[in-house]
PyMOL Python script that loads the backbone (N, CA, C, O; Angstrom):
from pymol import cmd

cmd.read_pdbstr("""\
ATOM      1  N   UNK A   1      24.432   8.753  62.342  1.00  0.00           N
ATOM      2  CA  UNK A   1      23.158   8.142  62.082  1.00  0.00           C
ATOM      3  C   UNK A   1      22.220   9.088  61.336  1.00  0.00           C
ATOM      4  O   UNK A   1      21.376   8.747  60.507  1.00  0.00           O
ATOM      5  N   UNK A   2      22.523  10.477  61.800  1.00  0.00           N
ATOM      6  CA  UNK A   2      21.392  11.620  60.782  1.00  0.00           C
ATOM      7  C   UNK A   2      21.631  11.602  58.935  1.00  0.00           C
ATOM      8  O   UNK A   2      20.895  11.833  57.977  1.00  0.00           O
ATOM      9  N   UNK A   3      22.752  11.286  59.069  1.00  0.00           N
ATOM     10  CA  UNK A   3      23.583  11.454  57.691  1.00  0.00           C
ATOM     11  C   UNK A   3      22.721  10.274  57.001  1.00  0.00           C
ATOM     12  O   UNK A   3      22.381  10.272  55.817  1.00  0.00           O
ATOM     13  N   UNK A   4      22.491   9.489  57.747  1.00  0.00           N
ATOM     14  CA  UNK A   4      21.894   7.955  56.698  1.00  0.00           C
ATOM     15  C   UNK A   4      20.914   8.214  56.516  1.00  0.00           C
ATOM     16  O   UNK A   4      20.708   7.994  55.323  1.00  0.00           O
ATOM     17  N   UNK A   5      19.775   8.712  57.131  1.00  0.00           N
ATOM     18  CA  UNK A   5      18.451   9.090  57.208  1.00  0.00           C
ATOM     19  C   UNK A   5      18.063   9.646  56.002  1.00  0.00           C
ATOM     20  O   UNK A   5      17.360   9.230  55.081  1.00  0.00           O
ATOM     21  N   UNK A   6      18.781  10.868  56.240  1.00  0.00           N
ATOM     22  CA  UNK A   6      19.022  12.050  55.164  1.00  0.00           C
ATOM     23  C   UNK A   6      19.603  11.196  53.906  1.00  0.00           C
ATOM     24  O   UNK A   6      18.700  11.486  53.122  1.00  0.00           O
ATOM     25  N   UNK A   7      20.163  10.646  53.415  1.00  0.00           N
ATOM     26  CA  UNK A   7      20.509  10.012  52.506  1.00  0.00           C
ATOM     27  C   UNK A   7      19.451   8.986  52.054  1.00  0.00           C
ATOM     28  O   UNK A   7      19.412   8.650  50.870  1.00  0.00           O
ATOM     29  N   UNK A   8      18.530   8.442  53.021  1.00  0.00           N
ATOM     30  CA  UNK A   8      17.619   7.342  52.470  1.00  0.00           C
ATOM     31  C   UNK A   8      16.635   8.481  52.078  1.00  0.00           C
ATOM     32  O   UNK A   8      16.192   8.250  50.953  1.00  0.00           O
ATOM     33  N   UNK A   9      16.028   9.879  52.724  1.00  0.00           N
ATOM     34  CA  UNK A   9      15.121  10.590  52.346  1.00  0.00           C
ATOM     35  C   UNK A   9      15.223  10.655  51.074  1.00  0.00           C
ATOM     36  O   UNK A   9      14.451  10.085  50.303  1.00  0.00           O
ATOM     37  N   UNK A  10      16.779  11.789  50.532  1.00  0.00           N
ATOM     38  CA  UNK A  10      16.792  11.507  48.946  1.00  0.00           C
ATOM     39  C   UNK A  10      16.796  10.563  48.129  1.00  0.00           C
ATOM     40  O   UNK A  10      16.518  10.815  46.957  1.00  0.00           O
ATOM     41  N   UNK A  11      17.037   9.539  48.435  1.00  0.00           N
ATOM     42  CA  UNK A  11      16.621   8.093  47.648  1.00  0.00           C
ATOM     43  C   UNK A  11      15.392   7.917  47.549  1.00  0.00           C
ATOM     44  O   UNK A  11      14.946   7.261  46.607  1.00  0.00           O
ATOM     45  N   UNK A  12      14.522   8.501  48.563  1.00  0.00           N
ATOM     46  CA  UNK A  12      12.719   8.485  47.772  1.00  0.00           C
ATOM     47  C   UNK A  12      12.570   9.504  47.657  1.00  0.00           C
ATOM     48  O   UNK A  12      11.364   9.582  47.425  1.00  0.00           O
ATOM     49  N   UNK A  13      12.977  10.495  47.648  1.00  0.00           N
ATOM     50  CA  UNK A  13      12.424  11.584  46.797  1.00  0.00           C
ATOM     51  C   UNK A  13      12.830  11.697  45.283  1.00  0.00           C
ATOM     52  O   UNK A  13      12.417  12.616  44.576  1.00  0.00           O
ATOM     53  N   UNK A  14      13.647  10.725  44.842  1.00  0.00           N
ATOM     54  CA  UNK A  14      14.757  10.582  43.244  1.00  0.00           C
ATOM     55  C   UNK A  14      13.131   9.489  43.308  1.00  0.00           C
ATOM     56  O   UNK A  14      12.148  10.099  42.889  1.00  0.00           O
ATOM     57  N   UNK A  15      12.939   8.457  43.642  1.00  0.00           N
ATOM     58  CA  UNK A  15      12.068   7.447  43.116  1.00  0.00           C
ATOM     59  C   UNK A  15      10.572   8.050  43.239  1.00  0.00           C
ATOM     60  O   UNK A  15       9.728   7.601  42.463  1.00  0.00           O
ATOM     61  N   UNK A  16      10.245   8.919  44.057  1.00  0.00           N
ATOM     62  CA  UNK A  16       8.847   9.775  43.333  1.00  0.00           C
ATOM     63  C   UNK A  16       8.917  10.360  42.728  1.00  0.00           C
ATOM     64  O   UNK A  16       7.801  10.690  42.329  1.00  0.00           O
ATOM     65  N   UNK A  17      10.415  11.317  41.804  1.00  0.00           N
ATOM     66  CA  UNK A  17      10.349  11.992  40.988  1.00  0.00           C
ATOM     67  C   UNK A  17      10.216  11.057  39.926  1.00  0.00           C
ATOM     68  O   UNK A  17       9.467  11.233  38.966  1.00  0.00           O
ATOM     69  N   UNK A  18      11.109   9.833  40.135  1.00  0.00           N
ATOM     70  CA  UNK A  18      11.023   8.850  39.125  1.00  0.00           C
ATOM     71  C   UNK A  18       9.245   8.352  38.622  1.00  0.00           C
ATOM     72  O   UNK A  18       8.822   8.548  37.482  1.00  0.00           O
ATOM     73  N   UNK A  19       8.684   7.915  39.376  1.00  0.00           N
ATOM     74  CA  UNK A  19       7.445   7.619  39.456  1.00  0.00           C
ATOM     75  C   UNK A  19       5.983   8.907  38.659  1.00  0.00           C
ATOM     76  O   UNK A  19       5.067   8.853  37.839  1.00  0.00           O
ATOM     77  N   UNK A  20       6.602   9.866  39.556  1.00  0.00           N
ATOM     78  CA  UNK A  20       5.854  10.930  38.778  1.00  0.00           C
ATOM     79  C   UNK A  20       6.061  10.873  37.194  1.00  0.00           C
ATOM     80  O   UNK A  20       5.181  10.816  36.335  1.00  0.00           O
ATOM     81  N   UNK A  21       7.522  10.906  37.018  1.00  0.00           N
ATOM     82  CA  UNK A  21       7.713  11.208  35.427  1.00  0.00           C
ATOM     83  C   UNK A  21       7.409   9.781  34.541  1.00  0.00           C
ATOM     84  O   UNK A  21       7.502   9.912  33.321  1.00  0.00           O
ATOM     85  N   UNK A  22       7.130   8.722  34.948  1.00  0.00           N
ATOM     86  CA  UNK A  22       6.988   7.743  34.647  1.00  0.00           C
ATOM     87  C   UNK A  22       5.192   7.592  34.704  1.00  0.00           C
ATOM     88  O   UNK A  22       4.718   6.886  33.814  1.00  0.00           O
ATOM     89  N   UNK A  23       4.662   7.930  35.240  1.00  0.00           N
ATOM     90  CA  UNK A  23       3.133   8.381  35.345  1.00  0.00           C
ATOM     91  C   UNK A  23       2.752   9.407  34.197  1.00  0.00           C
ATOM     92  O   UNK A  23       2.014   9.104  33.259  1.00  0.00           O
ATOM     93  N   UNK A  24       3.282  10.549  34.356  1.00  0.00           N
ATOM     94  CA  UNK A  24       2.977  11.531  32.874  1.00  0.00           C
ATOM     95  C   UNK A  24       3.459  11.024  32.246  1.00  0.00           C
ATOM     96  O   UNK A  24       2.539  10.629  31.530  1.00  0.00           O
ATOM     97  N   UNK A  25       4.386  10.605  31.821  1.00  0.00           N
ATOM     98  CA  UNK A  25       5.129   9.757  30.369  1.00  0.00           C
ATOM     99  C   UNK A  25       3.952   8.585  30.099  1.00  0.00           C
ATOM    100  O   UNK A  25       3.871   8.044  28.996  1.00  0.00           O
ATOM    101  N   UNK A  26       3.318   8.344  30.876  1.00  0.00           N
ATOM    102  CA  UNK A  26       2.129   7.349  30.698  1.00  0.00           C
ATOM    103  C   UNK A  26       1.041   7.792  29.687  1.00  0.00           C
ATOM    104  O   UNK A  26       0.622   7.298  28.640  1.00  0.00           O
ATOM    105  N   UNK A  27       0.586   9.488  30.761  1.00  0.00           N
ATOM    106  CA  UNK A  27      -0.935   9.586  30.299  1.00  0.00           C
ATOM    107  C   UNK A  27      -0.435  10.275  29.242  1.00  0.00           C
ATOM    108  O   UNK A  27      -1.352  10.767  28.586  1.00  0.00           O
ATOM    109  N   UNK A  28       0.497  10.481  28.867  1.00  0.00           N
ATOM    110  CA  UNK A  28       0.826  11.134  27.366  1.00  0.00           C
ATOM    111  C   UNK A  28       0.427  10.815  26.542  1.00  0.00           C
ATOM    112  O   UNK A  28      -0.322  11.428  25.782  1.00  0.00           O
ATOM    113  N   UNK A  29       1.059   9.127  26.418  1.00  0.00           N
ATOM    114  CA  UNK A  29       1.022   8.446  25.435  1.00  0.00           C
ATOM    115  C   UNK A  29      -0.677   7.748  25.543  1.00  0.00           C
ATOM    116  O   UNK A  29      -1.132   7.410  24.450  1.00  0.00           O
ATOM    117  N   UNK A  30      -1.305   7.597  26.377  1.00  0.00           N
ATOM    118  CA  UNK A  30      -2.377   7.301  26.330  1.00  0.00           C
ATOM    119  C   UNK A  30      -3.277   7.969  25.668  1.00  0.00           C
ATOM    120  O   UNK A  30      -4.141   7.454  24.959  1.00  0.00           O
ATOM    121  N   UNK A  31      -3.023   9.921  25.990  1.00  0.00           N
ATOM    122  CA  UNK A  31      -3.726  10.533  25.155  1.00  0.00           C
ATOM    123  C   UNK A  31      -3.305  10.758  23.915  1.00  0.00           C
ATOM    124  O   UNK A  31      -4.068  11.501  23.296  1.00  0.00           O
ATOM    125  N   UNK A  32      -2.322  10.374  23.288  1.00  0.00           N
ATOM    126  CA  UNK A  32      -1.749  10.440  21.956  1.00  0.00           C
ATOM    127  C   UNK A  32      -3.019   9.456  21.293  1.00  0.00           C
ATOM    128  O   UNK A  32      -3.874   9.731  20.451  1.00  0.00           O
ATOM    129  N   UNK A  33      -2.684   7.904  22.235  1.00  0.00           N
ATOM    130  CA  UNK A  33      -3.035   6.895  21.309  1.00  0.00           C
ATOM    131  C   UNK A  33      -4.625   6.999  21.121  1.00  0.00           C
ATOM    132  O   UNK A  33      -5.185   6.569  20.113  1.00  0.00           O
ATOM    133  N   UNK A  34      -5.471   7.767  22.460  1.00  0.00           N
ATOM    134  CA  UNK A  34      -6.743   8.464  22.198  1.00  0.00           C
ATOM    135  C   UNK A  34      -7.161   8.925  20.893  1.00  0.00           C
ATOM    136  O   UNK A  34      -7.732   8.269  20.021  1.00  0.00           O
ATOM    137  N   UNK A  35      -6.760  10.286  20.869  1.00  0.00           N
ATOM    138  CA  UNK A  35      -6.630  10.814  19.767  1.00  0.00           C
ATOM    139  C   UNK A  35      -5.922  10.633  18.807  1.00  0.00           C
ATOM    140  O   UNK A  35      -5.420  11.623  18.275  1.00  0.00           O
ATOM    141  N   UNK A  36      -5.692   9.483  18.350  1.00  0.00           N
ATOM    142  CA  UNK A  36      -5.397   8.902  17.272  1.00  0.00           C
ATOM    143  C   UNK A  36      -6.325   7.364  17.063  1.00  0.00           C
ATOM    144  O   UNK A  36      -6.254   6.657  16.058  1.00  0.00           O
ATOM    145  N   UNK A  37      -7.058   7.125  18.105  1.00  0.00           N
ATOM    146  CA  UNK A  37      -7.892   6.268  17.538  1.00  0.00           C
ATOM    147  C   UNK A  37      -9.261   7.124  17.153  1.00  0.00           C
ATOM    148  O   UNK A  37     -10.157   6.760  16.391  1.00  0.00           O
ATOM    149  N   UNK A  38      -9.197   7.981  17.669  1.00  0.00           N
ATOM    150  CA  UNK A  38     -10.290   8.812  17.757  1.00  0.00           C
ATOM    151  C   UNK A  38     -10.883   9.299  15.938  1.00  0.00           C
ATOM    152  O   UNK A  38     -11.922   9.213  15.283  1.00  0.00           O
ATOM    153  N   UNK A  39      -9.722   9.727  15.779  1.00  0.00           N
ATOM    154  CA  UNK A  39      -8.815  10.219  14.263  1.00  0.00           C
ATOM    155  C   UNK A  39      -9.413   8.449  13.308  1.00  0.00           C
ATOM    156  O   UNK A  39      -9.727   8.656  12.136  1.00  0.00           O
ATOM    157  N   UNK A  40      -9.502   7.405  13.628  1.00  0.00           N
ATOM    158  CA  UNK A  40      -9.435   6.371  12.624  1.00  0.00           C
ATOM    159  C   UNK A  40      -8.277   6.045  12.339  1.00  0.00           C
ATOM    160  O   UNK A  40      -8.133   5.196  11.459  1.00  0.00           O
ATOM    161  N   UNK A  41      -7.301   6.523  12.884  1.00  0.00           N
ATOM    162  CA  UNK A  41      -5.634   5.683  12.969  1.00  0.00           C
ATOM    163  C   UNK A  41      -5.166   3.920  12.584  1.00  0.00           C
ATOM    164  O   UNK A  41      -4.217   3.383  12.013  1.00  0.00           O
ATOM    165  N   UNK A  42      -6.474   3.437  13.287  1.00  0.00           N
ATOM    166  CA  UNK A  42      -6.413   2.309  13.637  1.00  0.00           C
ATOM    167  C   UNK A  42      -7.279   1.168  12.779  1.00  0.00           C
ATOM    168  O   UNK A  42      -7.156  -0.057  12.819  1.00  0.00           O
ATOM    169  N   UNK A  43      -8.030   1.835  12.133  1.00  0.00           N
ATOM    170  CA  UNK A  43      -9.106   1.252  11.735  1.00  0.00           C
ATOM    171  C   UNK A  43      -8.985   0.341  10.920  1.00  0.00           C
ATOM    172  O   UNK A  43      -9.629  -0.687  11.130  1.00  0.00           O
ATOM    173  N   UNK A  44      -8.096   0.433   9.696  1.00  0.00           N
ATOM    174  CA  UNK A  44      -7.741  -0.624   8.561  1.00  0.00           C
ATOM    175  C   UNK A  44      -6.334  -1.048   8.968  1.00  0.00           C
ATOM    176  O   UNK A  44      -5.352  -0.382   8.640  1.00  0.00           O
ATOM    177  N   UNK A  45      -6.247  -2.243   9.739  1.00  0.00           N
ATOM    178  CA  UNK A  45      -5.484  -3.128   9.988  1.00  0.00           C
ATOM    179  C   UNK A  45      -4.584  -4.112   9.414  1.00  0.00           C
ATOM    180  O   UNK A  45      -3.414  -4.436   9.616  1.00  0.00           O
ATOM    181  N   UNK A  46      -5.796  -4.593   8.391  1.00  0.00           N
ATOM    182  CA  UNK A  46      -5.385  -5.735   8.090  1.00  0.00           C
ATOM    183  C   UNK A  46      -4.850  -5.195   6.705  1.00  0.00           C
ATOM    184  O   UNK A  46      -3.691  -5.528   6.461  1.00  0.00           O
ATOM    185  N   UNK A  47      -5.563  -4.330   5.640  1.00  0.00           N
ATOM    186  CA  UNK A  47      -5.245  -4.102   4.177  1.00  0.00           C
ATOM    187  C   UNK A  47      -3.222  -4.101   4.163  1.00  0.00           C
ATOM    188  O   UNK A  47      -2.502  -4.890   3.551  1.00  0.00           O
ATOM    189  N   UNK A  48      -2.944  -3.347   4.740  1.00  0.00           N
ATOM    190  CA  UNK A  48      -1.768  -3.054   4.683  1.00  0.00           C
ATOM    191  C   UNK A  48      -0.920  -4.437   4.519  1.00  0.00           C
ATOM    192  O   UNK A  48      -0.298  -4.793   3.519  1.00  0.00           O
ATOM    193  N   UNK A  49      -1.042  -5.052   5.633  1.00  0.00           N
ATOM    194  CA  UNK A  49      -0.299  -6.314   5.457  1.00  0.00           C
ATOM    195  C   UNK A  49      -0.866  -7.235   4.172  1.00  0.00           C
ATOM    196  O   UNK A  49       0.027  -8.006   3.817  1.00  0.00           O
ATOM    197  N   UNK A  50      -1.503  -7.312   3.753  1.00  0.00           N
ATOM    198  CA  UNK A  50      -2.141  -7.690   2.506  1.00  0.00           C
ATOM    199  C   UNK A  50      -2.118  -6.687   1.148  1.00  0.00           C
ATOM    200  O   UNK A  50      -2.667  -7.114   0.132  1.00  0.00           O
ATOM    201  N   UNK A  51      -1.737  -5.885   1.136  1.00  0.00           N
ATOM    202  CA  UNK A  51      -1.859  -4.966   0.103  1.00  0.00           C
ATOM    203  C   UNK A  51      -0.053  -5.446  -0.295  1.00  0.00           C
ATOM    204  O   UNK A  51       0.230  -5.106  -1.444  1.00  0.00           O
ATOM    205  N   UNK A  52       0.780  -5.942   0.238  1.00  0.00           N
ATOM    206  CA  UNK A  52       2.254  -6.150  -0.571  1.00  0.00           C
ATOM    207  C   UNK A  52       1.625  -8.050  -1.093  1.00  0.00           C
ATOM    208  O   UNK A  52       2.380  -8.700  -1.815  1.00  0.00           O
ATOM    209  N   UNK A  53       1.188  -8.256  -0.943  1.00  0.00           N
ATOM    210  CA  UNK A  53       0.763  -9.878  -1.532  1.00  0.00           C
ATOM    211  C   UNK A  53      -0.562  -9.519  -2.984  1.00  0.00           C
ATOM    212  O   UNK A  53      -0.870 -10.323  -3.863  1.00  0.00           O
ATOM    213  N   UNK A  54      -0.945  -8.531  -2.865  1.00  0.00           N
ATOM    214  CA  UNK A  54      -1.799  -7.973  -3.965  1.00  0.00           C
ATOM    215  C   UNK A  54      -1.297  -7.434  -5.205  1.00  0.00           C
ATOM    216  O   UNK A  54      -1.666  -7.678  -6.353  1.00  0.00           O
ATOM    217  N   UNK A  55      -0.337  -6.614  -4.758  1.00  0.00           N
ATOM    218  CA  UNK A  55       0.510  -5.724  -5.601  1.00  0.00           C
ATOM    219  C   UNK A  55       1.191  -6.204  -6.801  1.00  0.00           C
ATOM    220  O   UNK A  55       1.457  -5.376  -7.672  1.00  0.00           O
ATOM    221  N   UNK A  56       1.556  -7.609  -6.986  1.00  0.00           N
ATOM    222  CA  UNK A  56       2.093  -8.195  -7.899  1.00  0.00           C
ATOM    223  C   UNK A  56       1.076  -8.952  -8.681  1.00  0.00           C
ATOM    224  O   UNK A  56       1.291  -9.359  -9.822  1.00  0.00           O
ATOM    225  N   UNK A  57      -0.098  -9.137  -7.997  1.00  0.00           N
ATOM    226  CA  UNK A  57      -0.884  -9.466  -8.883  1.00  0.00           C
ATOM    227  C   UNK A  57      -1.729  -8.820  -9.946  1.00  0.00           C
ATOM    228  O   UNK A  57      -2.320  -9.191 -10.960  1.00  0.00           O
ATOM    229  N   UNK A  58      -1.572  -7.901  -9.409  1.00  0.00           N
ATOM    230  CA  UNK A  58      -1.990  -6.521  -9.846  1.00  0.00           C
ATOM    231  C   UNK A  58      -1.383  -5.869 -11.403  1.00  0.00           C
ATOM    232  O   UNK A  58      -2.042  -5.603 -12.408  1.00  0.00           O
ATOM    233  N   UNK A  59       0.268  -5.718 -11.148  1.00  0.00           N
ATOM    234  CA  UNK A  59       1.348  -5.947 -11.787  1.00  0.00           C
ATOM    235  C   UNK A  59       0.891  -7.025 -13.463  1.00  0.00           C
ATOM    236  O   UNK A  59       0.654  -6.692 -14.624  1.00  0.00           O
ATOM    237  N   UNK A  60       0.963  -8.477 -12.680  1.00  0.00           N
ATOM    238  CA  UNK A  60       0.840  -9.522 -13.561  1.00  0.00           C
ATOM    239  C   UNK A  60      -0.646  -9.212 -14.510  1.00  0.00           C
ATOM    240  O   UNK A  60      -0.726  -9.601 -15.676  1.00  0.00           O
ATOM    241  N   UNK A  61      -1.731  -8.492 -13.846  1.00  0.00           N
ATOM    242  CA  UNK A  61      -2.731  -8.302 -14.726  1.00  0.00           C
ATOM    243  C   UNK A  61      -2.681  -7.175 -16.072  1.00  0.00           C
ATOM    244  O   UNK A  61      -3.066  -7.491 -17.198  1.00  0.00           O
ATOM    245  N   UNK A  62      -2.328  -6.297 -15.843  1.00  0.00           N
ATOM    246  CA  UNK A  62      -1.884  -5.208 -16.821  1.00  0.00           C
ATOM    247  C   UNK A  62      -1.492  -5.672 -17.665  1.00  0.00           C
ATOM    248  O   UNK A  62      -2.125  -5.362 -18.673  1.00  0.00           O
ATOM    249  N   UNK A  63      -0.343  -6.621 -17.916  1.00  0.00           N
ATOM    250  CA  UNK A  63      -0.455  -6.699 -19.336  1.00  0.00           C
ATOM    251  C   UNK A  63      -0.882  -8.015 -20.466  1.00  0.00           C
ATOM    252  O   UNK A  63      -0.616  -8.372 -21.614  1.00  0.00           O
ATOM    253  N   UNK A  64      -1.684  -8.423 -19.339  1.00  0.00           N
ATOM    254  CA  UNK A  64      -2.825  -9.434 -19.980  1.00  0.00           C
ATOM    255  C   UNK A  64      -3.955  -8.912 -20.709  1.00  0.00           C
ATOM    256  O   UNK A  64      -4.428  -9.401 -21.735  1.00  0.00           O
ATOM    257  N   UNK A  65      -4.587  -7.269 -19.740  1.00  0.00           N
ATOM    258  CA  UNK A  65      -5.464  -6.454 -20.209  1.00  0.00           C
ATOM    259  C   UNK A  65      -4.989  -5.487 -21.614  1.00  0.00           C
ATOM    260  O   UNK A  65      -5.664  -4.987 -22.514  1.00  0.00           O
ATOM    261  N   UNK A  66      -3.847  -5.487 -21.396  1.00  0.00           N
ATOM    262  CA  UNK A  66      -3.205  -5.002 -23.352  1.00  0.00           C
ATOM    263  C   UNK A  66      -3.445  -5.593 -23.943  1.00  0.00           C
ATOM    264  O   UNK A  66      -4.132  -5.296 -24.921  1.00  0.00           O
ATOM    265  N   UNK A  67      -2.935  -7.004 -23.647  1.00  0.00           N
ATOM    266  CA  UNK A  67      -2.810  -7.817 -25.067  1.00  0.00           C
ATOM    267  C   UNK A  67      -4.307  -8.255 -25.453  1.00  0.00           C
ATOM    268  O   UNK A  67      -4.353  -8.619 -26.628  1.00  0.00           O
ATOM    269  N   UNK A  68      -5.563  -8.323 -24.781  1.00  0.00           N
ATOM    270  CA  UNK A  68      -6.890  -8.253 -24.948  1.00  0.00           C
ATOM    271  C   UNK A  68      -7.612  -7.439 -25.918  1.00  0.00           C
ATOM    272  O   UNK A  68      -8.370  -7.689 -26.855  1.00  0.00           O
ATOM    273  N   UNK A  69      -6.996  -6.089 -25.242  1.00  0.00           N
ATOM    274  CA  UNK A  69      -7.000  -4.412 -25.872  1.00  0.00           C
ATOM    275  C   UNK A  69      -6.650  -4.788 -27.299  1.00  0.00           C
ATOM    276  O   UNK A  69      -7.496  -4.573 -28.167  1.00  0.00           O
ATOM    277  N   UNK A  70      -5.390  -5.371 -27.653  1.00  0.00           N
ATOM    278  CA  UNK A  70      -4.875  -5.490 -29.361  1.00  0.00           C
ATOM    279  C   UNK A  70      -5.423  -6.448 -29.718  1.00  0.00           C
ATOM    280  O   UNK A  70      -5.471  -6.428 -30.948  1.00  0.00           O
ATOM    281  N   UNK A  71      -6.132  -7.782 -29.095  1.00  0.00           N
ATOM    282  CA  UNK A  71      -6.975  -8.255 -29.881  1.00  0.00           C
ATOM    283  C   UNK A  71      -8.138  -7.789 -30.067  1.00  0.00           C
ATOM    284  O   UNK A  71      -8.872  -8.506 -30.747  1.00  0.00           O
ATOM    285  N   UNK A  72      -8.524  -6.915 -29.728  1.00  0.00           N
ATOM    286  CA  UNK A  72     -10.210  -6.553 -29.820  1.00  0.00           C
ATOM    287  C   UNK A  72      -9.746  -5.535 -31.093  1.00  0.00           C
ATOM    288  O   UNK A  72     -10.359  -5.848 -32.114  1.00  0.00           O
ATOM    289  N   UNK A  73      -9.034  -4.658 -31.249  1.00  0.00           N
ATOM    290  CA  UNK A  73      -8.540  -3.868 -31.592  1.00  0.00           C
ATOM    291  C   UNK A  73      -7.996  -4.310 -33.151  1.00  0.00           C
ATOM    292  O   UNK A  73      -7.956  -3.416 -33.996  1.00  0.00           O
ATOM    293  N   UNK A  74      -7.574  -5.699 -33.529  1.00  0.00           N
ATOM    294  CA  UNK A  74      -7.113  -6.290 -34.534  1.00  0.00           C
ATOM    295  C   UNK A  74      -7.911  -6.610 -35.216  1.00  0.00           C
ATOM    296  O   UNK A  74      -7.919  -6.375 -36.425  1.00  0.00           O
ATOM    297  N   UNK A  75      -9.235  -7.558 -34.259  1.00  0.00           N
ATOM    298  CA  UNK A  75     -10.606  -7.703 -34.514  1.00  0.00           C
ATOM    299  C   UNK A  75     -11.846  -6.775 -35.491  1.00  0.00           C
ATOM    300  O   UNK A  75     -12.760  -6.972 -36.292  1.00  0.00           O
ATOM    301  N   UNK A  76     -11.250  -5.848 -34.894  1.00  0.00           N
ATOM    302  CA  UNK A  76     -12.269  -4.762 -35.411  1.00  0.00           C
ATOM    303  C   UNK A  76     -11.411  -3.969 -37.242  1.00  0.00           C
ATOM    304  O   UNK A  76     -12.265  -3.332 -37.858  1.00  0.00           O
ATOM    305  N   UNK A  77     -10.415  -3.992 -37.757  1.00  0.00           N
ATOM    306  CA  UNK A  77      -9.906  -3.879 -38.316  1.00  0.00           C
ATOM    307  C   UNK A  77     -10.108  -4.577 -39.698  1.00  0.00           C
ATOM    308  O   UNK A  77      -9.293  -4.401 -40.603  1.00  0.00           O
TER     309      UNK A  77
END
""", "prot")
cmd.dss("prot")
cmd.show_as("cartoon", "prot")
cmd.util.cbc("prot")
cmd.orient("prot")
């Protein structure tokens, strides 16, 4: 009967070690994500996901603004 005892003891002492390391593995990341909002990490959200739907339009304008460029440019000639 001592043997079981002793055997359930180390079974909570493995699950408060568990618990402990599962607690600091917590405030770690809490203070990471702190200091990184802290930093402005977070701040522009939305551009990113919108900046790949921009990009081609962007693209498509350039060389509308040339061919403008050689008419003004032909114009003056």
């Amino acid at each position: 009967m001592g043997a079981f005892y002793t055997l359930i003891l180390r079974e909570m002492d493995i699950l408060y070690l568990m618990i402990l390391c599962s607690v600091t593995l917590a405030v770690i990341f809490l203070v990471i994500f702190i200091v990184n909002a802290r930093k402005g990490q977070f701040e522009d959200d939305e551009s990113p996901a919108v900046r790949i739907l921009l990009d081609s339009e962007i693209i498509k304008e350039e060389p509308e603004k040339e061919e403008k460029n050689k008419k003004t440019e032909d114009k003056s000639d």
